[in-house]
C-alpha positions, -999 to +999 in steps of 0.1 A: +000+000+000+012+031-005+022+054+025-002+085+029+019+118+031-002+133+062+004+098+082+032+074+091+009+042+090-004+045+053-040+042+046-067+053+066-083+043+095-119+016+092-134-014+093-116-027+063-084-013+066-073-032+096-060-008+114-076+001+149-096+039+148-069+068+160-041+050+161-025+069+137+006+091+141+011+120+120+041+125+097+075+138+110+071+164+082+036+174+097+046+179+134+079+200+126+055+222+106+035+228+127+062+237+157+075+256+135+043+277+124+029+278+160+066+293+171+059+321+139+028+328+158+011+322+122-028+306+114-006+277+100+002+269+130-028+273+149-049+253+119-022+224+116-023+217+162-064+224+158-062+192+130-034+174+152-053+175+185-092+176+174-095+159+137-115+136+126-111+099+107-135+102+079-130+070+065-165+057+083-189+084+084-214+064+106-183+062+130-163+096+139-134+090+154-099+106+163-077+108+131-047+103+157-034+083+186-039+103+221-004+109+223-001+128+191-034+143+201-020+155+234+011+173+216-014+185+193-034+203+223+002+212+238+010+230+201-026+247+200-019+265+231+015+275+219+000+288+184-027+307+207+002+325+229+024+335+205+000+346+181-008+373+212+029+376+215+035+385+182+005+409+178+020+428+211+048+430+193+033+446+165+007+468+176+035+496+184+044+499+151+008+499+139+001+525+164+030+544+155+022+548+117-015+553+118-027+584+105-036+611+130 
């Protein structure tokens, strides 16, 4: 099978797939971006932890599920609230400057 970009475990979660429901782990690729974006204080950031800690498995609709394992989930809710303070960081940083330039 070939291995899904978002996931290290390949296919999705379900009932034929063989694989339990949210015990995937997302990519190495996928994590590091999202430290990274959450550190920028950017909506990357924030949108990547929100999918990390709260998405869902779509692959059965009459079952939602986690898309990830709880561990992954629980970095994902650590990332979210690291994207939430330094996107307040960064907009402290730049409200002088805004404030400066505004017309008067």
């Amino acid at each position: 099978m070939k291995e899904s970009y978002l996931t290290k475990s390949g296919p999705k979660a379900g009932p034929k797939s063989g694989l339990k429901a949210g015990s995937r782990k997302p990519s190495g690729w996928l994590m590091s971006a999202g430290w990274i974006f959450s550190f920028l204080g950017g909506l990357i950031g924030f949108f990547i932890a929100y999918q990390i800690a709260y998405g869902k498995d779509k692959a059965d609709p009459s079952r939602r599920t986690y898309a990830y394992d709880e561990a992954s989930r629980s970095r994902g809710k650590v990332m979210l609230g690291f994207a939430i303070v330094m996107m307040f960081v960064s907009a402290a940083v730049r409200l002088p400057t805004l404030v400066q330039h505004s017309p008067r």
